[in-house]
VEXLUMPA-21968 format. One line per 4 residues: number of its first residue (from 1); for each residue x, y, z of C-alpha. Coordinates in nm, 4 decimals. Layout:
N
NUM	X/Y/Z ~ ...
end
This chain:
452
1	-14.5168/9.4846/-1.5054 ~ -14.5441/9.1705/-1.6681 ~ -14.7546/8.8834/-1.4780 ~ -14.5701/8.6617/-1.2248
5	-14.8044/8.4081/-1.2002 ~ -14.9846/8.2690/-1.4845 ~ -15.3322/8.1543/-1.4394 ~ -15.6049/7.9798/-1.6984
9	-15.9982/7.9763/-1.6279 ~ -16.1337/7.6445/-1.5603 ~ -16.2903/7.6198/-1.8787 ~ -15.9385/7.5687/-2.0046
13	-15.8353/7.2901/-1.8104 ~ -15.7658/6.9958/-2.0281 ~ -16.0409/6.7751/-2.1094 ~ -15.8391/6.4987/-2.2386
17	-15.5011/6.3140/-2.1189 ~ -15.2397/6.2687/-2.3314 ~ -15.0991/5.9287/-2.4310 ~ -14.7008/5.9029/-2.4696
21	-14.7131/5.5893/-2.6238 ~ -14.8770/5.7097/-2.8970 ~ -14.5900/5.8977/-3.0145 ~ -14.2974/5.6599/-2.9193
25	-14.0671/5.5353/-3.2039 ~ -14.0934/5.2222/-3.1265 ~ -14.3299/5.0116/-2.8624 ~ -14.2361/4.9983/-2.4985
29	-14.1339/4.6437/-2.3864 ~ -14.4513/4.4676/-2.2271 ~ -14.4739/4.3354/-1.8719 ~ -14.4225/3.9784/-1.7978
33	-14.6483/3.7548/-1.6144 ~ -14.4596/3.6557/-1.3136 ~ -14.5132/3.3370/-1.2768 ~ -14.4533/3.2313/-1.6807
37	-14.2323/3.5328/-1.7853 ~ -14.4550/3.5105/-2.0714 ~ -14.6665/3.8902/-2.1979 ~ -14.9453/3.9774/-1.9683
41	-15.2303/3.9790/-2.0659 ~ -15.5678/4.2330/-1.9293 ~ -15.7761/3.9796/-1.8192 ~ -15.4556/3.8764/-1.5902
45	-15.4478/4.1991/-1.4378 ~ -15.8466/4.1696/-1.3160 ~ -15.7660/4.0716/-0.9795 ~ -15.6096/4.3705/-0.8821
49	-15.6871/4.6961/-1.1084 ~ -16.0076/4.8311/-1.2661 ~ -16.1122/4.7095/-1.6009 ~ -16.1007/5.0616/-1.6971
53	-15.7772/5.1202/-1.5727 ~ -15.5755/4.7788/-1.7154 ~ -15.7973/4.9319/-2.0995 ~ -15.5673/5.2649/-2.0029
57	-15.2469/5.0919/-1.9370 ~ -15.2034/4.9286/-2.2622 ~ -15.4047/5.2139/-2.4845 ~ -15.1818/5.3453/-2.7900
61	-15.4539/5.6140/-2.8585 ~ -15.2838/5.9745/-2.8739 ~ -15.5744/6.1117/-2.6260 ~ -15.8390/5.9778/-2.3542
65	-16.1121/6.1947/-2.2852 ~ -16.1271/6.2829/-1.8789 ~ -16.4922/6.1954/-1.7692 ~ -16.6965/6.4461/-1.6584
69	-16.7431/6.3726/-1.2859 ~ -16.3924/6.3344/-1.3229 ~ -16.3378/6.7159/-1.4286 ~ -16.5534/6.8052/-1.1481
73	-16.3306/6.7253/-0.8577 ~ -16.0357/6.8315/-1.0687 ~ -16.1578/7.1828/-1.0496 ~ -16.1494/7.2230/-0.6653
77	-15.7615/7.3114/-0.7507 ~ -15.7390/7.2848/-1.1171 ~ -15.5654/7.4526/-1.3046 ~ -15.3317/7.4996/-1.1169
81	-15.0942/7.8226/-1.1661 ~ -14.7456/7.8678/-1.3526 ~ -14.5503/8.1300/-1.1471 ~ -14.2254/8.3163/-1.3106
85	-13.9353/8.2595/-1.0115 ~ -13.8275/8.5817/-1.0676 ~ -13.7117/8.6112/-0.7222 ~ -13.4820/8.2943/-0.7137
89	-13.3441/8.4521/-1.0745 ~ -13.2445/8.7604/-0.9354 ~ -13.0852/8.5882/-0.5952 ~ -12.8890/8.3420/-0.8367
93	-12.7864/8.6150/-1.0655 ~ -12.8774/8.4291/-1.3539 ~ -12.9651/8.4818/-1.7224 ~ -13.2329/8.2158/-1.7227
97	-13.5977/8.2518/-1.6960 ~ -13.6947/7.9947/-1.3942 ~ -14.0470/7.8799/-1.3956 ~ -14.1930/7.6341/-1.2175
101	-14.5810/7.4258/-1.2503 ~ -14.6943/7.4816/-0.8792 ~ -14.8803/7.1762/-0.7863 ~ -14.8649/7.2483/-0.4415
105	-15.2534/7.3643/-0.4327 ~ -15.4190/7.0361/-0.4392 ~ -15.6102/6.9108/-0.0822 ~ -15.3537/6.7119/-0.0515
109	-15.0478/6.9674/-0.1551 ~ -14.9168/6.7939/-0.4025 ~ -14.9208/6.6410/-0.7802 ~ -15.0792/6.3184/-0.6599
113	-15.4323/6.3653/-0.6575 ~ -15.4602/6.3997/-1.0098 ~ -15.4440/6.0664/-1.0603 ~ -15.5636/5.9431/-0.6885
117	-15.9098/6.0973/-0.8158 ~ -15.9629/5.9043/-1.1863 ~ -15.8313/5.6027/-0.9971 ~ -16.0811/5.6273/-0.7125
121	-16.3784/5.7009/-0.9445 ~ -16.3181/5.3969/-1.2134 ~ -16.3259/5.1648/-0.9108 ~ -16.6280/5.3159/-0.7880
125	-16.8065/5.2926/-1.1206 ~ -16.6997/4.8870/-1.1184 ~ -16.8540/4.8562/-0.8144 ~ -16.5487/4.7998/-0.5914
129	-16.5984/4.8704/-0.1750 ~ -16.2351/4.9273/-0.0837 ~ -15.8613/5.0404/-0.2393 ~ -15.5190/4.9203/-0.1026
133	-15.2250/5.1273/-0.1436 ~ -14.8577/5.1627/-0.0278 ~ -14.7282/5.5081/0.0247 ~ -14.3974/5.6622/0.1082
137	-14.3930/6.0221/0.2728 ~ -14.7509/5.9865/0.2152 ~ -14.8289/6.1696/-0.0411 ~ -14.9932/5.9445/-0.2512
141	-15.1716/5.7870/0.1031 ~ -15.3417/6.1309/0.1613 ~ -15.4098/6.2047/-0.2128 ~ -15.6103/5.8717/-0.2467
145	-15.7689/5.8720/0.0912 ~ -15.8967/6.2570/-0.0503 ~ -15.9899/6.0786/-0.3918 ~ -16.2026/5.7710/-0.2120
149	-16.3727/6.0423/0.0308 ~ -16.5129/6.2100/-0.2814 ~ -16.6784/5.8892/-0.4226 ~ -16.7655/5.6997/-0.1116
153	-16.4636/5.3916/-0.1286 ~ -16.2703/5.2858/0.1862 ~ -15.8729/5.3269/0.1842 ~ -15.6609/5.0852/0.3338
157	-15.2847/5.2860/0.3698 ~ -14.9890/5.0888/0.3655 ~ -14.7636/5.3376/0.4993 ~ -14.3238/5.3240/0.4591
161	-14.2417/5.2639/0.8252 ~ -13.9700/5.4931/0.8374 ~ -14.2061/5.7941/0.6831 ~ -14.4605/5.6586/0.9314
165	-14.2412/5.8007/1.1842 ~ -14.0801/6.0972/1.0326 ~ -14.4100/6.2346/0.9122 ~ -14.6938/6.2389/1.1584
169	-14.9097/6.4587/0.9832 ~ -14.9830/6.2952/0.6277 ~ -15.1297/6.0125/0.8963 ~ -15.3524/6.2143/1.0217
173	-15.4471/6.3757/0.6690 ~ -15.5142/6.0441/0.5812 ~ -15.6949/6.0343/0.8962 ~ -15.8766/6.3151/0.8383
177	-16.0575/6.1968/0.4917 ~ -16.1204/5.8741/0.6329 ~ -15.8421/5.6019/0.5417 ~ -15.6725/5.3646/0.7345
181	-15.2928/5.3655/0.7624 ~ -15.0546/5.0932/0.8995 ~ -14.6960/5.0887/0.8835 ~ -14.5156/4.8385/0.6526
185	-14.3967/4.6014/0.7279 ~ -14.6764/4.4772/0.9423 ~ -14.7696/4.1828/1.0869 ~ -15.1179/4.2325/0.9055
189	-15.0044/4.0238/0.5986 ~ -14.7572/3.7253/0.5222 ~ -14.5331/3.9822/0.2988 ~ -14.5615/4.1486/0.6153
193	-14.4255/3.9009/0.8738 ~ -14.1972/3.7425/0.6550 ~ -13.9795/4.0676/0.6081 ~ -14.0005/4.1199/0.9928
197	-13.8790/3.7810/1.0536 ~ -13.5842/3.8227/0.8817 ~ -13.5246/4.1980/1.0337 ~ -13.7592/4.3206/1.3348
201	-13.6227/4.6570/1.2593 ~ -13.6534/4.7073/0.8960 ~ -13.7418/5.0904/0.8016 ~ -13.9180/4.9679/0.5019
205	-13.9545/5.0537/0.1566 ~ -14.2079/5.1338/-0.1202 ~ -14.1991/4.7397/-0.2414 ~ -14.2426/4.6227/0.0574
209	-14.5695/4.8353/0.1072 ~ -14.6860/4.7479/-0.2547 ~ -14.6524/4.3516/-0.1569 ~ -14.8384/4.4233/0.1294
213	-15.1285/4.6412/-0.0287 ~ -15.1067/4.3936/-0.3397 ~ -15.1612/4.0714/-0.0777 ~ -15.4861/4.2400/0.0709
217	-15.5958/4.3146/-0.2316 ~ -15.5763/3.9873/-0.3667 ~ -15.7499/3.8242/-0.0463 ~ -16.0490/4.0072/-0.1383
221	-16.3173/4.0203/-0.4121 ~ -16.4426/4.3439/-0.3110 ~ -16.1211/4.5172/-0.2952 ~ -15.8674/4.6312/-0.5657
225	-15.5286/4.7947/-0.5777 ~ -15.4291/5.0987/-0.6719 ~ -15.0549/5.2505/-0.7081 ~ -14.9897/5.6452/-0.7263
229	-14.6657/5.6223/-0.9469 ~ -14.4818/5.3890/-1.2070 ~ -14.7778/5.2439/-1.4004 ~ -14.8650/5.3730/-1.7654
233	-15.2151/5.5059/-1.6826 ~ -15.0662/5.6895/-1.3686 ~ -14.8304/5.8849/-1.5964 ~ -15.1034/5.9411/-1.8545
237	-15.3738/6.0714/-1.5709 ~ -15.0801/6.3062/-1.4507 ~ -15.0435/6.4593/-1.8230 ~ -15.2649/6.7543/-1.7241
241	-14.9882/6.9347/-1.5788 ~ -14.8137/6.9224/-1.8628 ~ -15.0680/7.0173/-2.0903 ~ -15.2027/7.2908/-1.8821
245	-14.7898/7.4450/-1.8725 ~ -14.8073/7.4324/-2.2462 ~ -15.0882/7.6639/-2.2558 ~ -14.9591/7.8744/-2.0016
249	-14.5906/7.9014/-2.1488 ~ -14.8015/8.0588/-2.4967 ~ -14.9301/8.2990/-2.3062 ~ -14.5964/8.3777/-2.1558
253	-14.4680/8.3997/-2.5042 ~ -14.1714/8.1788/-2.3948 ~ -14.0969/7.7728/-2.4074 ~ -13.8931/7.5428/-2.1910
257	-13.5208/7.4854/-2.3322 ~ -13.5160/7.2290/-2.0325 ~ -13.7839/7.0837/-1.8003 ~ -13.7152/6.9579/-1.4629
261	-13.8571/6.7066/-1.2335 ~ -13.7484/6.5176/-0.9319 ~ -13.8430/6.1173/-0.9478 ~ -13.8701/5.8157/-0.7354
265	-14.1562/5.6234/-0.9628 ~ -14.1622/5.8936/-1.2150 ~ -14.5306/6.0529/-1.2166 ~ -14.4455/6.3979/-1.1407
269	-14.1622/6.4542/-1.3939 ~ -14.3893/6.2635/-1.6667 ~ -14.6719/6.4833/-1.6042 ~ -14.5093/6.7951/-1.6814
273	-14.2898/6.6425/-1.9165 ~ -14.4639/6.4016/-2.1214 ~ -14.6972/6.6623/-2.3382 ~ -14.3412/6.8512/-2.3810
277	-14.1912/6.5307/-2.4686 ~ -14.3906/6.4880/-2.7430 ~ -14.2242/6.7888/-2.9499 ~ -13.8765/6.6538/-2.9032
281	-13.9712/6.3335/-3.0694 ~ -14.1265/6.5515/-3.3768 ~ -13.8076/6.7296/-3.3546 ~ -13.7920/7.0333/-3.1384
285	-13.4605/7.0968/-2.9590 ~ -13.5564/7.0510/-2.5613 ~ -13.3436/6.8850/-2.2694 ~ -13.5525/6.6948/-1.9974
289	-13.3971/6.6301/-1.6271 ~ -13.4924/6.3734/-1.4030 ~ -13.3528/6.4784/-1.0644 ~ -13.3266/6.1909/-0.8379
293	-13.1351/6.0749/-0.4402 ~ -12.7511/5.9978/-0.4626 ~ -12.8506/5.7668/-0.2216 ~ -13.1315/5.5837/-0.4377
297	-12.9802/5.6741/-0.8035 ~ -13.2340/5.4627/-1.0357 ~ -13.2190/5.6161/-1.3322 ~ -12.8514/5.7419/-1.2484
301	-12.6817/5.4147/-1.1873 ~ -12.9456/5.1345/-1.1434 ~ -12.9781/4.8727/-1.4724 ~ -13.2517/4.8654/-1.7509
305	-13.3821/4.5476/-1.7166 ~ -13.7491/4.3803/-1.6087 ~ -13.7550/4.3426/-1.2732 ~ -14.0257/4.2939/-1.0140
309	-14.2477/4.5802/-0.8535 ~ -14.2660/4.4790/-0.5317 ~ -14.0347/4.2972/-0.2919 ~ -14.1792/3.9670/-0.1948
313	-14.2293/3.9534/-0.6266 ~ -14.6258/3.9279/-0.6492 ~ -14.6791/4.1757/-0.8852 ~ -14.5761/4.1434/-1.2759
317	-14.2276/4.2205/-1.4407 ~ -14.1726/4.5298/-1.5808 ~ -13.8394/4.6053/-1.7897 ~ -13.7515/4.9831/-1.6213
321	-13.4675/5.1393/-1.4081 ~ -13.3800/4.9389/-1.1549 ~ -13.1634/4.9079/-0.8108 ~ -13.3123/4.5592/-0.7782
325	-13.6395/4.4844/-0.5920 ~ -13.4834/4.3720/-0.2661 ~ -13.2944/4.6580/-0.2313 ~ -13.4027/4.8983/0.0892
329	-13.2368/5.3005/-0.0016 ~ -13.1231/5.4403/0.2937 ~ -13.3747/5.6799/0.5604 ~ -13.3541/5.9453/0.3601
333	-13.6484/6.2440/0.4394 ~ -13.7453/6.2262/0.0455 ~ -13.9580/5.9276/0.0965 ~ -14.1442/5.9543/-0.1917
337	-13.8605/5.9191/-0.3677 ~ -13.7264/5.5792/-0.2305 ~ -13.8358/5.3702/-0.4564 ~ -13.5886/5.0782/-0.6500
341	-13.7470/5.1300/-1.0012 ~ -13.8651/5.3486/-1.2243 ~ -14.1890/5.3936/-1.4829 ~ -14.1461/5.1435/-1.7700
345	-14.2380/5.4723/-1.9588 ~ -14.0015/5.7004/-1.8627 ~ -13.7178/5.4556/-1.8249 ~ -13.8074/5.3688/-2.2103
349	-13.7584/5.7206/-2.3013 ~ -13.4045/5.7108/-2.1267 ~ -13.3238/5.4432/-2.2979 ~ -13.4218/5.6058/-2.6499
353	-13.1542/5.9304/-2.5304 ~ -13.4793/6.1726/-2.4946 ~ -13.4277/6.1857/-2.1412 ~ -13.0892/6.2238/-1.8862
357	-13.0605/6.1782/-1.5364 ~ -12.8710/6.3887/-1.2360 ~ -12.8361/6.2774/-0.9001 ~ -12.8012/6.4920/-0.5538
361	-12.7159/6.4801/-0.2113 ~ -12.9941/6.4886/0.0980 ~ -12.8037/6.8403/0.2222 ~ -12.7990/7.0673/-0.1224
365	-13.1379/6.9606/-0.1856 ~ -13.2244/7.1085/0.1759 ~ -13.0331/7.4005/0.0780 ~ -13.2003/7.4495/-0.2514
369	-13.5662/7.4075/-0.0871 ~ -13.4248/7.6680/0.2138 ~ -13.3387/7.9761/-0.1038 ~ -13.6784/7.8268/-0.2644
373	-13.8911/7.9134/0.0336 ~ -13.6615/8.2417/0.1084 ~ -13.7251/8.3910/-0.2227 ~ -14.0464/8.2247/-0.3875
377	-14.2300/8.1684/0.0015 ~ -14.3780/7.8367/-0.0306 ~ -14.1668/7.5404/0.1260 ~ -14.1159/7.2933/-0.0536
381	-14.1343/6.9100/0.0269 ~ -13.8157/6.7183/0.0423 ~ -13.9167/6.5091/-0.2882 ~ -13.9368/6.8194/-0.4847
385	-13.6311/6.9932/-0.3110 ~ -13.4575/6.7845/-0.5715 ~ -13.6048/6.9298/-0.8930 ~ -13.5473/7.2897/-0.7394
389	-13.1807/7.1529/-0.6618 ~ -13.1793/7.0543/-1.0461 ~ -13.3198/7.3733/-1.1791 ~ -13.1017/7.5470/-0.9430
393	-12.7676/7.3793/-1.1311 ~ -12.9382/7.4163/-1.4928 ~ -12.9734/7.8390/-1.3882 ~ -12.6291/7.8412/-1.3007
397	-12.4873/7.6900/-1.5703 ~ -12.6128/7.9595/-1.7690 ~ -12.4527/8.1914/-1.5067 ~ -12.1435/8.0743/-1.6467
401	-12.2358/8.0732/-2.0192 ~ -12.4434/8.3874/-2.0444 ~ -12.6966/8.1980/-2.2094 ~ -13.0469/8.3095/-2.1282
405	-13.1985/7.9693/-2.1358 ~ -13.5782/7.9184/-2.0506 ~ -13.6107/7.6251/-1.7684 ~ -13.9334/7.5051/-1.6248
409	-13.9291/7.2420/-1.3556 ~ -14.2437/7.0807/-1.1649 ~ -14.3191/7.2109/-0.8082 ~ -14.5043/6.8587/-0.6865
413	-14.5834/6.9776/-0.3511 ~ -14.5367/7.1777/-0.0112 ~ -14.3506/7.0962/0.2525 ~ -14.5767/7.1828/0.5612
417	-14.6214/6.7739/0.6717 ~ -14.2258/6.7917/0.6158 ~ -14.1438/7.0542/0.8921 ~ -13.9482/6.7769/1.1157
421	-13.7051/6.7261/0.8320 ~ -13.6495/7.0695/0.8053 ~ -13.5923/7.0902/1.1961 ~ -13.3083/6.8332/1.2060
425	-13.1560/6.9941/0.8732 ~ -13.1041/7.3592/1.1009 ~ -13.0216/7.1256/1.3700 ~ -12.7581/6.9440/1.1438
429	-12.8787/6.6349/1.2113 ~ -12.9404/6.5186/0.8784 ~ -12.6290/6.3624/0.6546 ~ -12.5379/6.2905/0.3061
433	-12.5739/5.8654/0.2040 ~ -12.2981/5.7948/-0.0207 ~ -12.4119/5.5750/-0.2485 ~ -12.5079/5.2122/-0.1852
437	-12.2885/4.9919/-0.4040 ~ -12.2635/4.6932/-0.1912 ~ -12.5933/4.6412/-0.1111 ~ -12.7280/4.7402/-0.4966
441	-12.5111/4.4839/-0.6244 ~ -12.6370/4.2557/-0.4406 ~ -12.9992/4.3023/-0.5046 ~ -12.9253/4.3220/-0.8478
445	-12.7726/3.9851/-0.8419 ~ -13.0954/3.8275/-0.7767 ~ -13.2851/3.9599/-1.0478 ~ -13.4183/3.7325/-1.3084
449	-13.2233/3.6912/-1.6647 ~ -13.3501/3.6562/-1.9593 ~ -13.2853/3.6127/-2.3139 ~ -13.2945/3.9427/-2.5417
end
């Protein structure tokens, strides 16, 4: 019987990140200050990121060694296992081999503490008492609150207000390893207060909680900021996942024809995808599929184009995917994927053709996770529903073909904070959200021009 889950020692796990940008035809577009919309510069980024950190960001070296106390947390759940979904192969009747990178063993059940962790321990080694946040279904809230446990830092938790109420439980993770969460918007900063002034009942939305988080941070000397998706040093910190598959696929004697993984910043897919990534650009034939919400299509429908981070426009421009920073997505249970723009990085690779979108509805993706959990047994969280909805599509399209295709797709995490969603889904409480136009084209209208 060949092995269904494929496991390395710790001594394997990767002692260096790898660096995308490194390997890029040409350079990524650099972020704009936003108050000269002229290139930013490190020393303007001070105020709210490590030193350490903003030296990552804008690194073209191919690899960055992981420090050591680094590696040491790491290996409470690294690596973490590749598992063969035979099960879901046989159920689908499909040629295709279906593996998937389960992340789901983390403290924090998902993909996010692998970069929660390096962030939390470059702050603490620049002498920094406290890191703000934003977080959607509070993934990255409970992965950083884990991370700042482990080196003594307080967590301040800007938490969607919508997810805030649909998911109990990350609170009282977050809770649980000491951070502090508030829902956004608040009425703890001005971001805050302005948004509610204009609607008492906004649900929020990921740029709202980054200007909030940002604001504190900034208000502060003894406080930075730290964001769990979107940024370059986010998606190279996440490149162990990737790196660690590659190793794992040898010993499988088999290699991705396609990789899968769901986004909302990007971190996720560009973890597992990014060391692949780097062999289609030398040549190798492989697809890559960023799964995303019909009802928050970035990458599927939004513009390339800088735009701001953040609603209330504190932080600097970035040129990525984009439904336009004022835009709030709809109360979807995915709320780690509600997010109006994408990583610079993997919105650059779009744009160079090595990387294609697909979007899905709220109810397949439910469906999807339901045959996931029914044939593989862990359940999966509503974010990465939709890469198991996209690797789901890929398998039957070889169905049809008879082509038996190799497709490997990035479990990010478990459902078990997510169990409410999954009670209104049997309930049939949930719906599909057609897609936004109206309200996209209006928040796109307001976002700054300028000359190419």
């Amino acid at each position: 019987m060949s092995s269904k889950r494929i496991l390395l020692s710790e001594s394997e796990m990767p002692k260096a990140w790898y660096n995308l940008q490194a390997d890029l035809p040409e350079p990524c577009p650099p972020p704009l200050h936003p108050a000269t919309n002229q290139p930013i510069g490190p020393a303007d980024l001070e105020p709210i990121f490590a030193k350490a950190l903003i030296a990552q960001e804008v690194s073209q070296e191919r690899w960055i060694d992981i420090p050591d106390d680094v590696l040491r947390v790491l290996a409470i759940w690294r690596p973490a296992p590749l598992v063969r979904a035979v099960n879901l192969e046989k159920a689908l009747g499909t040629p295709a081999r279906i593996y998937f990178k389960d992340e789901s063993h983390s403290p924090a059940g998902s993909h996010k503490p692998n970069t929660a962790v390096p962030q939390a321990y470059y702050n603490k080694a620049e002498g920094i008492y406290q890191l703000t946040t934003e977080t959607g279904a509070g993934q990255w809230g409970s992965a950083l609150s884990f991370a700042c446990s482990q080196f003594g830092i307080k967590c301040k938790v800007y938490m969607v207000k919508i997810s805030y109420q649909q998911k109990p439980y990350r609170r009282s993770m977050m809770h649980v390893w000491g951070g502090e969460v508030t829902p956004s918007p608040s009425e703890e900063t001005n971001a805050g207060r302005s948004i509610l002034a204009k609607d008492p009942d906004c649900p929020g939305s990921l740029g709202m909680a980054i200007s909030e988080a940002v604001e504190v941070a900034l208000s502060r000397d003894d406080a930075k900021y730290t964001l769990g998706s979107v940024l370059n040093h986010v998606m190279l910190h996440q490149t162990v996942i990737g790196l660690e598959a590659e190793k794992q696929m040898e010993i499988a004697e088999d290699y991705p024809d396609v990789v899968v993984g769901c986004v909302g910043g990007g971190s996720n897919f560009a973890g597992l995808a990014f060391p692949f990534l780097r062999h289609k650009i030398a040549g190798k034939e492989i697809r890559f599929v960023a799964t995303e919400p019909q009802s928050c299509p970035t990458m599927s429908r939004g513009e390339y184009r800088y735009d701001f981070g953040d609603t209330v426009k504190m932080t600097p421009l970035v040129k990525m995917h984009t439904l336009g920073h004022s835009f709030v997505p709809p109360g979807i249970h995915a709320g780690g994927l509600r997010y109006h723009g994408m990583a610079p990085l993997v919105s650059f690779a779009a744009k160079l053709g090595l990387i294609e979108a697909a979007a899905f509805h709220q109810l397949e993706c439910f469906e999807a996770a339901k045959l996931f959990a029914e044939t593989e047994g862990t359940i999966p969280a509503p974010e990465t529903s939709h890469a198991i909805r996209g690797a789901i599509v890929e398998a039957l399209k070889c169905k049809e073909t008879g082509e038996e295709k190799c497709i490997l797709f990035n479990f990010s995490g478990h459902g078990l904070c997510d169990l409410g969603s999954y009670d209104r889904y049997f309930a049939g409480e949930l719906e599909d959200f057609a897609y936004p136009i109206d309200r996209i084209e209006a928040a796109l209208a307001e976002l700054p021009v300028f000359e190419d």
